[in-house]
C-alpha positions as CSV (number, residue, x, y, z in Angstrom):
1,X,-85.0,-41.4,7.7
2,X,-86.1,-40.8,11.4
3,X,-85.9,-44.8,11.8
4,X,-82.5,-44.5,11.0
5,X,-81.3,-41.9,13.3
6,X,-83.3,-43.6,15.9
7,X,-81.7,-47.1,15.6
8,X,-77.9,-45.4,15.3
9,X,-79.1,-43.6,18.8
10,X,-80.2,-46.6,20.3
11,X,-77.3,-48.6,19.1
12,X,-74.8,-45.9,20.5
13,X,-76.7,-46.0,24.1
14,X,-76.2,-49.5,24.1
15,X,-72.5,-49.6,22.7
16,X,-71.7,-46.7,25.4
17,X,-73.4,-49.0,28.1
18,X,-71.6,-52.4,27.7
19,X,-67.7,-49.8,27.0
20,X,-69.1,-48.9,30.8
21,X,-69.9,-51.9,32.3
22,X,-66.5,-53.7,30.7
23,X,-64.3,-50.9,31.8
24,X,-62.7,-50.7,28.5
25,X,-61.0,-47.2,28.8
26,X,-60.0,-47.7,32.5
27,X,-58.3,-50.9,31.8
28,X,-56.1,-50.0,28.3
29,X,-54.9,-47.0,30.6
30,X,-53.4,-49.5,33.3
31,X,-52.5,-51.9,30.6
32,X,-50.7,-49.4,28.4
33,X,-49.1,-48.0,32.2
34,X,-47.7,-51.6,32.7
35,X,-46.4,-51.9,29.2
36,X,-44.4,-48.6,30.0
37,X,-43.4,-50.3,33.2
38,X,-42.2,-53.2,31.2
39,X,-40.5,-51.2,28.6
40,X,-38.6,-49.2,31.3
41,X,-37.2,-52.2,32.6
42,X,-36.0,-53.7,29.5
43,X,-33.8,-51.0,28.5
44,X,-32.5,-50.4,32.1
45,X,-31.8,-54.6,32.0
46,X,-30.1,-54.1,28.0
47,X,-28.1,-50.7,29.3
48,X,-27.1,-52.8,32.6
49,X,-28.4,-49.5,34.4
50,X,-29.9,-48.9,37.9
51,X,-30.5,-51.7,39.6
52,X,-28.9,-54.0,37.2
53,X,-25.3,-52.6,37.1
54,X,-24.7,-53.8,40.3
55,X,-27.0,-57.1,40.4
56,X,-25.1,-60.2,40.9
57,X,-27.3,-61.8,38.6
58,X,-29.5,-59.4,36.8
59,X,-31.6,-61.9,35.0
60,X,-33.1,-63.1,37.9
61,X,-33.6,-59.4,38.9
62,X,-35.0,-59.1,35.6
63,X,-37.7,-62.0,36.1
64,X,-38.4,-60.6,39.6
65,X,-39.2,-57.2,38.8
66,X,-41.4,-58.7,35.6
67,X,-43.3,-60.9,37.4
68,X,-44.0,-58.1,40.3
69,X,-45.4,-55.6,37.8
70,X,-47.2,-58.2,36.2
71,X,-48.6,-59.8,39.2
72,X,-49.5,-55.9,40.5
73,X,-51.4,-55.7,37.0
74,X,-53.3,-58.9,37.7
75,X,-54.1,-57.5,41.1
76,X,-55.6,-54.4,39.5
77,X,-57.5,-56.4,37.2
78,X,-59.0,-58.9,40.0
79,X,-59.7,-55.5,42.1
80,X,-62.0,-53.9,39.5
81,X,-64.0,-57.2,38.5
82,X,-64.6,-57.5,42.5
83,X,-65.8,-53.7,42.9
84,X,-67.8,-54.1,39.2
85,X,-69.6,-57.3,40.0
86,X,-70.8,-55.6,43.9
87,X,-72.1,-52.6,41.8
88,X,-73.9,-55.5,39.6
89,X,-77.4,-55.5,40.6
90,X,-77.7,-58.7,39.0
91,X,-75.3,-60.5,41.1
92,X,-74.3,-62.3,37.6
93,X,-70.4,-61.8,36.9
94,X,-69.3,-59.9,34.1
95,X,-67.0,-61.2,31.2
């Protein structure tokens, strides 16, 4: 029985360790932040709201103000691979 414990503590100090090193928390909460984003500017596009009830073409405002939240998510991302793989002692990148 004291195996047992033992290999579920070891395998949850490992689990924890790679959820660390792969920022898995950290990046669902700017994912899920950008899907808000995204939602937010579908119903204000669908309403013809804010920006777009005076656009003169609000789909192009539509693709411009996707593709800048989406490129600023991308940005985010590249950031904290950068900043993960200096803190790697390794020097090898991480997936």
């Amino acid at each position: 029985m004291s195996w047992v414990t033992a290999g579920l503590g070891v395998l949850i100090v490992i689990l924890e360790g790679l959820q660390q090193l792969n920022q898995y928390h950290s990046n669902w909460i700017s994912y899920r932040s950008t899907c808000e984003a995204l939602k937010h500017e579908k119903f204000l596009y669908l309403g013809k709201a804010g920006m777009y009830a005076a656009a003169n073409d609000p789909h192009a405002l539509l693709a411009e103000r996707v593709e800048s939240l989406v490129s600023q998510e991308h940005a985010k991302w590249a950031s904290s691979q950068e900043q993960g793989q200096k803190a790697s002692p390794s020097g090898t990148p991480k997936v």
